[in-house]
C-alpha positions in Angstrom: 0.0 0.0 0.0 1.4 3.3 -0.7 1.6 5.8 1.9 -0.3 9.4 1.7 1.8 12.4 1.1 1.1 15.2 3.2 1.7 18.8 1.8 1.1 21.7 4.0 1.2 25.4 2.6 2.6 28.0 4.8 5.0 25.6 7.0 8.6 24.8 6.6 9.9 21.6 7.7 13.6 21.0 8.5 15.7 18.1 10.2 17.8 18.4 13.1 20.7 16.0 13.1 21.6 17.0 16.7 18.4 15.5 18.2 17.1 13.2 15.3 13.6 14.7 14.8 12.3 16.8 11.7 10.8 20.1 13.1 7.9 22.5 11.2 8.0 26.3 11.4 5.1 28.5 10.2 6.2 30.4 7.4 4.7 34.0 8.7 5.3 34.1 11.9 8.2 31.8 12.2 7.1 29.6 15.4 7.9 26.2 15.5 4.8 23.7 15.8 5.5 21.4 19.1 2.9 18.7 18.1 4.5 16.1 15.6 3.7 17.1 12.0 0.8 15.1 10.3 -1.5 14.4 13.6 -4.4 16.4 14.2 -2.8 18.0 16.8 -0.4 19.3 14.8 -3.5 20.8 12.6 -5.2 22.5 15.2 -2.3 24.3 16.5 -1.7 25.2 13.3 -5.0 26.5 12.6 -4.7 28.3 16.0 -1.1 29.9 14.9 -2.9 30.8 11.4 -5.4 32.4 13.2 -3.7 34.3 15.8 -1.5 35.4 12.5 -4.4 36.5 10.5 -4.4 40.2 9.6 -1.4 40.8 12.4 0.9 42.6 10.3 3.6 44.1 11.7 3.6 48.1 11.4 5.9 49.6 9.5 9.2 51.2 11.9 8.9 48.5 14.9 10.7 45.8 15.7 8.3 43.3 14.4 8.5 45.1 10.4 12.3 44.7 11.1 12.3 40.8 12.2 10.3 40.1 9.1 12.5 42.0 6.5 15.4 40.4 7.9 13.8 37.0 8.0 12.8 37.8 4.1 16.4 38.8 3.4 18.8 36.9 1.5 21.5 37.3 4.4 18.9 34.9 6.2 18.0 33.0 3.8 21.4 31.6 2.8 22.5 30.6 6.4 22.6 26.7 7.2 19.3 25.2 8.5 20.7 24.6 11.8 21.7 28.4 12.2 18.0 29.6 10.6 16.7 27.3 13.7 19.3 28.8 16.6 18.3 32.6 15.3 14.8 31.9 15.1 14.8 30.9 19.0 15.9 33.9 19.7 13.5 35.4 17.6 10.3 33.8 19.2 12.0 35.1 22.3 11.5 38.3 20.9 8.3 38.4 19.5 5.9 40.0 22.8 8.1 43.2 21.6 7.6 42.8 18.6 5.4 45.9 18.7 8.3 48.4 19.7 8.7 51.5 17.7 12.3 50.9 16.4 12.9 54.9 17.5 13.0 54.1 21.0 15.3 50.7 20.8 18.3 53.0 22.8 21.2 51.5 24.1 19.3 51.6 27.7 16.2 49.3 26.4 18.8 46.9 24.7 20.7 46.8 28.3 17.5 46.2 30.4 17.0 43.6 27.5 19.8 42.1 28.3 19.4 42.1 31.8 16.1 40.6 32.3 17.0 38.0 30.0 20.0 36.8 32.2 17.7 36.8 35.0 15.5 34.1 33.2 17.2 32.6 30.8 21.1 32.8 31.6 24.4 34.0 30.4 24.5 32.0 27.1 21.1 32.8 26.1 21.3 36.7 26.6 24.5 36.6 25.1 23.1 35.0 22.3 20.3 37.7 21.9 22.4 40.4 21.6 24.3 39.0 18.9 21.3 38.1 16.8 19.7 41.3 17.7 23.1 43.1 16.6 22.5 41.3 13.6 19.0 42.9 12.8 20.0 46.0 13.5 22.7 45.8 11.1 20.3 44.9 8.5 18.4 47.6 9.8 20.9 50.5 9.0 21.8 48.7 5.3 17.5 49.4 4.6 17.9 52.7 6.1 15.1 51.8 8.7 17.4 52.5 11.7 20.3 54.9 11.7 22.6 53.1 14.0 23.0 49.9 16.0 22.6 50.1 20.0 23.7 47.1 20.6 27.4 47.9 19.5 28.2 49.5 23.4 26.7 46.9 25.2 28.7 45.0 27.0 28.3 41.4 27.7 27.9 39.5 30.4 30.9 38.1 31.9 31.0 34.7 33.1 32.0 34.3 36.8 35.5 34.7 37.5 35.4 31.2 40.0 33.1 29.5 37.3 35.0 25.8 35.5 37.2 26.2 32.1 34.4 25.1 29.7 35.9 22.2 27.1 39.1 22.0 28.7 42.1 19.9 27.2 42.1 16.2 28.4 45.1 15.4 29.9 47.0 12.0 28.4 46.1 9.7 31.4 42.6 10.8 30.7 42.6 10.1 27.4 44.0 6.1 28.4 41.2 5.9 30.7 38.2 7.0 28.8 39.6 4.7 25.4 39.9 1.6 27.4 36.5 2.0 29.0 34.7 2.6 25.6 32.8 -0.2 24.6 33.4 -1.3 20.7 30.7 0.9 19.0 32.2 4.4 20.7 35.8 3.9 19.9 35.8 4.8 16.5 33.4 8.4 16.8 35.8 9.4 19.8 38.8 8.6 17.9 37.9 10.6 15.6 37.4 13.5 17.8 40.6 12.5 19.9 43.3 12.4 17.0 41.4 14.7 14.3 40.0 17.3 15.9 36.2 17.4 14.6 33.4 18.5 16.4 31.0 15.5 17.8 28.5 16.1 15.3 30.8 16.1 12.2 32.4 13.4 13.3 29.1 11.2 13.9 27.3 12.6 10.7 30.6 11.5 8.6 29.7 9.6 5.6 31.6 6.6 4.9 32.9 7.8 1.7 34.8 10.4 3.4 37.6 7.8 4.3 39.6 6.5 1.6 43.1 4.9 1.5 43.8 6.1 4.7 42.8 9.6 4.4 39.9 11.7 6.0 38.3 14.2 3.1 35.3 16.0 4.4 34.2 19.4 5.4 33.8 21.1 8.8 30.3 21.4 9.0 30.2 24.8 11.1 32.6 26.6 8.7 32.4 24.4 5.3 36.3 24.5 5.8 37.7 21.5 3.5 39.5 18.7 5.8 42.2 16.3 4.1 44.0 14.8 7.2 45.9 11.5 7.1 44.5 9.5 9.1 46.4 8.7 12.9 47.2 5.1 14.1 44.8 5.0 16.4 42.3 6.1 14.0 43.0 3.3 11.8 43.1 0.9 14.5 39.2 1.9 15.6 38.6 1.3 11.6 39.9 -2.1 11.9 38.2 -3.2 15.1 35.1 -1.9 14.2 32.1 -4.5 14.5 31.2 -6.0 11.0 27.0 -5.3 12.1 28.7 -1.2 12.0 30.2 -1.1 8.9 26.9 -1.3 6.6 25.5 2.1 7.3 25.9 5.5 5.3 27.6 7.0 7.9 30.9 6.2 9.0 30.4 5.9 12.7 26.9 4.0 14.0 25.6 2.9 17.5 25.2 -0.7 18.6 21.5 -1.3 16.9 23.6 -0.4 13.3 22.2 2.8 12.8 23.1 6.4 12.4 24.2 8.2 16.1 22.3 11.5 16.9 24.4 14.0 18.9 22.1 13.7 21.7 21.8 10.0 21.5 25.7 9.6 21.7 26.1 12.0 24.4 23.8 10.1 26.2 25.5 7.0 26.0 29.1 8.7 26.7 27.5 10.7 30.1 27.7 7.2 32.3 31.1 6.3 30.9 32.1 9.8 31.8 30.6 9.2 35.6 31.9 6.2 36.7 35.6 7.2 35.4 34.5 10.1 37.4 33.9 8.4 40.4 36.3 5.8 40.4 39.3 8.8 40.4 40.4 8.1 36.8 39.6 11.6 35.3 39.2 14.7 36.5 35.5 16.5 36.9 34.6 18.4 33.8 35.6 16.4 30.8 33.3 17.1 27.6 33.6 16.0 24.0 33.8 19.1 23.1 37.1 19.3 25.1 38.9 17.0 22.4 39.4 19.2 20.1 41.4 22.0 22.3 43.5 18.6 23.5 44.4 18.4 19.5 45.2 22.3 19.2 47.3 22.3 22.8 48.9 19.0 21.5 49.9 20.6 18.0 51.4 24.1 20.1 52.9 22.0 22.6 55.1 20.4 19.5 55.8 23.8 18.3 52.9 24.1 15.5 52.0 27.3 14.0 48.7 29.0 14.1 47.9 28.2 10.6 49.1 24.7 10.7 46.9 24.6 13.9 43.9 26.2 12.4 44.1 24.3 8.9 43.9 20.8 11.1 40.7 21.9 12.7 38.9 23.3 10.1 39.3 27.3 11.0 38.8 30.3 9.1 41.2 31.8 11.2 44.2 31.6 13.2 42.5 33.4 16.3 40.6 30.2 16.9 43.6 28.6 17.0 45.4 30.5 19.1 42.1 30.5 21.3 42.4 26.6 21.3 45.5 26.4 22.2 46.1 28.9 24.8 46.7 26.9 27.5 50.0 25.5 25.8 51.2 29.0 25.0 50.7 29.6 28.9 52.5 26.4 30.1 55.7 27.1 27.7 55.8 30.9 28.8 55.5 29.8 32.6 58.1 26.8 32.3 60.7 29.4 31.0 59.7 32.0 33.5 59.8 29.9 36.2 63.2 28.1 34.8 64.4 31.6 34.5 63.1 32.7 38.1 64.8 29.9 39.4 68.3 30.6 37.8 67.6 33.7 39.5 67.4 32.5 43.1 70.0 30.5 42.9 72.4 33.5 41.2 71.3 35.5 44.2 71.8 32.8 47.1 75.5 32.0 45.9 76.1 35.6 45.9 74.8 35.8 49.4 77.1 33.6 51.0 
């Protein structure tokens, strides 16, 4: 029997690798439907959205007219699906001021902005909003509907000076432990990440045809930077131990039921791993995923890499990332020569005591 296509007008579906799930947006208004698509819940929010929509359009010089010229804009329109999603959060966020005249959006009302949302929905988060809504004021100025941005002299907020390093390098004994508790479906998605750098999610979307006679040729899915890396040892090793139920699937890395990991699903499965190292002493509190590829970029310093070589192995446009990722290396080197130095110094000073 063949099954019924559904076609919707006004809604724009999408998928989401990070959870698995295909989302819907409504075109106009650009909220995300929460009822899975094709039930009739689904259609009755829908019809609820299209009627709360209905003859709502934004008047011209608010904040609402500038949301939807900016969503209509080919700047928008040509950023990646997953970055259309993250904008549009903030967005939604934004919509119950929608009705603000775009006169009185001062550097003050952007700062209370800011504010309030810290007080609700954390530093990320307001971060976040100010950089999206510097965004739409840019746009603003280039259609002359604003003259200039007021986001541009406010400041951010600061994380807490006592809070942890977020992503930090692994140390080597950390990286021993974590590989030998992995069971055989993780190794080769981890490995990945431990001796090439990617992200989690480019290294567990990674088609299978991106390995060849020994060589990794992809893209880095946040930047669309190419990759061409020989691949390490261990990397091969993972290859060759990996179960013959794992090897059948489009993607190069799969969980133990043979199918595609989602970010969330793998992350799932690594967060017990992660806890009973944890517990048992064998790392130290705050390892992430994340973390592996600042181990790759300290690594790479620590041998005496440039920036460029540094930034060209993870997939960077630019060489501040690097040097971002690898900052901790640049401190260790500069401290073991000042202390080595400092040292020298003592010493100079003690024999010329006695």
């Amino acid at each position: 029997m063949t099954g019924t296509v559904v076609r919707v007008k006004g809604i724009k579906r999408y998928f989401e690798p990070k959870t698995g799930r295909w989302y819907a947006y409504h075109r106009k208004s650009g909220r995300r439907l929460k009822a899975e698509f094709g039930t009739s819940e689904f259609f009755a929010e829908l019809e609820a959205i299209n009627a709360e929509s209905k003859g709502l359009e934004a008047r011209p010089g608010t904040l609402g007219a500038l949301i939807e010229s900016y969503r209509a804009s080919a700047g928008f329109q040509s950023l990646k699906t997953r970055t259309k999603a993250d904008y549009q959060k903030v967005l939604d966020y934004l919509r119950p001021l929608a009705p603000s005249p775009l006169v009185e959006l001062t550097q003050g009302w952007v700062a209370r902005l800011r504010d309030k949302t810290f007080a609700k929905k954390k530093r990320k988060f307001a971060n976040y909003v100010l950089t999206v809504l510097s965004i739409l004021f840019e746009h603003g100025i280039e259609q002359e509907m604003m003259a200039s941005n007021p986001v541009s002299k406010v400041k951010r907020v600061r994380k807490p000076t006592d809070a942890p390093e977020a992503n930090r390098p692994w140390m080597d004994f950390e990286r021993d432990a974590v590989a030998a508790a992995l069971p055989a479906h993780m190794a080769l998605p981890v490995a990945l990440m431990m001796y090439c750098g990617l992200d989690p999610q480019d290294a567990l979307q990674l088609p299978r045809t991106a390995v060849s006679k020994g060589q990794l040729d992809t893209r880095r899915g946040k930047t669309g930077v190419p990759l061409w890396v020989p691949l390490p040892a261990p990397v091969i090793e993972a290859l060759a131990a990996e179960p013959k139920h794992l090897t059948t699937t489009l993607t190069l890395c799969a969980n133990s039921y043979g199918k595609p990991w989602t970010v969330s699903g793998f992350r799932a499965s690594w967060r017990p791993i992660r806890q009973k190292l944890e517990e048992g002493g064998k790392v130290q509190p705050g390892l992430t995923l994340k973390g592996l590829r600042h181990t790759v970029a300290t690594i790479l310093r620590e041998m005496g890499k440039d920036y460029a070589t540094i930034a060209e192995m993870l997939g960077q446009k630019t060489e501040a990332m690097a040097k971002h990722y690898s900052r901790r290396a640049d401190t260790s080197k500069k401290m073991a020569e000042t202390v080595s130095d400092f040292d020298a110094e003592v010493n100079r000073r003690k024999t010329k005591t006695v």
